[in-house]
C-alpha positions in Angstrom: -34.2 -8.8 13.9 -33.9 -8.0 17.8 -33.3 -4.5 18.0 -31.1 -2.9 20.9 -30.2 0.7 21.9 -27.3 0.5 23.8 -26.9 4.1 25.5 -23.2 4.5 26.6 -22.7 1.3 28.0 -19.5 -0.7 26.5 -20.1 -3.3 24.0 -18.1 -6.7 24.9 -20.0 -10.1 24.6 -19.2 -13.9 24.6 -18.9 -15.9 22.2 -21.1 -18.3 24.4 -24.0 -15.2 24.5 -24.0 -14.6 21.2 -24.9 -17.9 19.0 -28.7 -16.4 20.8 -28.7 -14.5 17.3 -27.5 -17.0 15.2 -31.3 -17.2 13.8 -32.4 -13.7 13.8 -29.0 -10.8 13.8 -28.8 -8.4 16.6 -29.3 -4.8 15.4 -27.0 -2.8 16.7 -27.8 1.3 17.2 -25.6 3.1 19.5 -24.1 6.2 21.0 -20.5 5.5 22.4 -18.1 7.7 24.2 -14.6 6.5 23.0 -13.0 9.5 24.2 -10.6 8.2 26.8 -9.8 4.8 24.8 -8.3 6.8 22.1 -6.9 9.6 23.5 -5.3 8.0 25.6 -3.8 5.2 23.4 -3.3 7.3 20.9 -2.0 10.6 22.2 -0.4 12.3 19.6 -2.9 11.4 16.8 -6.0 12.2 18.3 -6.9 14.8 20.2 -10.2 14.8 20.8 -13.3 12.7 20.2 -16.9 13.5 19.9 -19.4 10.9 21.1 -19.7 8.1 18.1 -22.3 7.0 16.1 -22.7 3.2 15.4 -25.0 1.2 13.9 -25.2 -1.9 12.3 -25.9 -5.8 13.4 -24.5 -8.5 14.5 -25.0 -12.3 13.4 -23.7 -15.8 14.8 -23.5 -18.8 12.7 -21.5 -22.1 13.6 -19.0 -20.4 15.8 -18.1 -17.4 14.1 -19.4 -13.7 14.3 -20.0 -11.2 11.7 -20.2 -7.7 12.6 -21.1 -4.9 10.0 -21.3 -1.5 11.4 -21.9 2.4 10.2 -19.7 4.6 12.0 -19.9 8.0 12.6 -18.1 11.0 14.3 -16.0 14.1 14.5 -12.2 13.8 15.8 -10.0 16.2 16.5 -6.0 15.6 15.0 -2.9 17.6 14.3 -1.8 19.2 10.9 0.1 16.9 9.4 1.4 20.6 8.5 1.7 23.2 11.7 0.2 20.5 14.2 -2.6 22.9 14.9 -5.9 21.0 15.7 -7.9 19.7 13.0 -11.7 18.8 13.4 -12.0 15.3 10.8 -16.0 14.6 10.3 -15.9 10.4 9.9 -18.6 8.4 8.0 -17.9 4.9 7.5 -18.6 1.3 6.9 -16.9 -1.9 7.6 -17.5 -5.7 8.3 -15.2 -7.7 10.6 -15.5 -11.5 11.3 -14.9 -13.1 14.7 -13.6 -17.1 14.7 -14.1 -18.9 17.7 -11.8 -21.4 16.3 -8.5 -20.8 14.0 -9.5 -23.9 11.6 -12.9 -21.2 10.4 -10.6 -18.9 8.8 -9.8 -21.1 5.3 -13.6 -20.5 4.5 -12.9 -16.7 4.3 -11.6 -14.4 1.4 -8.2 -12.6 2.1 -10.1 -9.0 1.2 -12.4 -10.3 4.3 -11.5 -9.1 8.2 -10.5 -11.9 10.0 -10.0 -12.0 13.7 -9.2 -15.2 15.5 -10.4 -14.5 19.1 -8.3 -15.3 22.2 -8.9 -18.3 24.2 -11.6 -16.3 26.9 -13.8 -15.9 23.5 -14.5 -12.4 23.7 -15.5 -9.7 21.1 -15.2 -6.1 22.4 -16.3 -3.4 20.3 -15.5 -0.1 22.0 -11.5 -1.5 20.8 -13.1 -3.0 17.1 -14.8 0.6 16.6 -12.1 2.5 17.6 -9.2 0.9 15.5 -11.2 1.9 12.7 -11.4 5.2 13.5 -7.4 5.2 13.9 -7.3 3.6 10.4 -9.5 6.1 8.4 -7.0 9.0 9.7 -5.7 10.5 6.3 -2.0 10.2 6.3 -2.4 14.5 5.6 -4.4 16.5 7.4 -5.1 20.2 6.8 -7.0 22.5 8.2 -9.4 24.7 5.7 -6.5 27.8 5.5 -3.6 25.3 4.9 -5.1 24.2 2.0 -5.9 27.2 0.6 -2.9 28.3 1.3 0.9 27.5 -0.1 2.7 29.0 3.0 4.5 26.3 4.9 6.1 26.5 8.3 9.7 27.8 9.0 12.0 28.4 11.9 15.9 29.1 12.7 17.6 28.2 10.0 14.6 25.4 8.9 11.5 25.8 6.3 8.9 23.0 4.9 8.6 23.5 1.2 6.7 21.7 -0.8 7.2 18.0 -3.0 7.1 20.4 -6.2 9.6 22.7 -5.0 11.9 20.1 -3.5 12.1 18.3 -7.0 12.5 21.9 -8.2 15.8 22.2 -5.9 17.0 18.7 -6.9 16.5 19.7 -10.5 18.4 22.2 -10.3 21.7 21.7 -8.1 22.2 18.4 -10.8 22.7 21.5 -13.0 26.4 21.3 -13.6 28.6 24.8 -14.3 29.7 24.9 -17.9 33.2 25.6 -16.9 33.2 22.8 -13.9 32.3 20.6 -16.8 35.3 21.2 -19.0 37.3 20.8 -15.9 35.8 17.5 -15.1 36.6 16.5 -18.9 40.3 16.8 -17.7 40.2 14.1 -14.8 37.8 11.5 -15.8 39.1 8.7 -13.5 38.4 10.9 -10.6 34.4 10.3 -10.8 35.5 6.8 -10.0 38.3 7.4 -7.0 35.7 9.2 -4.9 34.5 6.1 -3.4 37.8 5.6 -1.7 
């Protein structure tokens, strides 16, 4: 297995340059700075990222690519709660394939990643490894206090509660007064002329 150390430097190659490895897979062990590509793509999810972690290989065979990497980093995103900055420690694993040609994909699984490059046959990824780290973003985020904590934000007129309590409140106004009941036993048809 050829072994590279790529320090910083972007990771985009040919399909042309890579069936090279379609005998022996290219180990992959990086640092990248993805920084700018996400922050600024994705400006009010992420915040801030530290330098990334990847490693992983690469193979070629008959046209298509696989890529299997181990990422790793810290980013910084909002509450989901307050919107106050979050530090999100990220560990994870995926495989991708890349098709040089659209006719490749029928030999594939539908659980597998399949992406059908464009016609200048290039695999880039800085973008592969940082649309992963958008997808492993939990759809809550909390910092350490929020979740210890049950206080929610509130404002002018405005609070968050939470799911329990709302179901709580819905509970409760379909409580009907006892004496609005017997009054509603007196005009039965008007449950049905309110749609007018």
């Amino acid at each position: 297995m050829k072994r590279v150390a790529l320090g910083g430097s972007t990771m985009k190659w040919s399909l042309n340059e890579l069936q090279r490895y379609q005998d022996e897979p290219l180990q992959l062990d990086s640092t990248l700075d993805l920084s700018a590509l996400l922050t600024e793509r994705f400006p009010e999810d992420i915040l801030a990222v530290k330098p990334v972690k990847i490693s992983g290989y690469l193979s070629y065979d008959k046209g298509d690519v696989m890529v299997t990497l181990k990422v790793e980093t810290t980013i910084t995103v909002p509450s989901s709660r307050s919107l106050r900055p979050v530090d999100l420690p990220l560990s994870f694993k995926y495989t991708e394939f890349y098709l040089g040609d659209a006719e490749h994909v029928k030999k594939y699984e539908d659980s597998d990643t399949v992406i059908v490059l464009d016609d200048d046959k290039m695999i880039d990824l800085d973008e592969a490894v940082a649309e992963n780290i958008v997808l492993q973003i939990p759809m809550q985020v909390l910092s350490k206090e929020e979740q210890q904590s049950n206080e929610f934000p509130a404002g002018n007129g405005w609070e968050v509660i939470s799911e329990e309590e709302y179901v709580a409140n819905e509970t409760e106004s379909k409580k009907v007064d006892p004496r609005l009941a017997k009054l509603k036993e007196l005009f039965p048809d008007q449950d049905s002329n309110n749609d007018d």
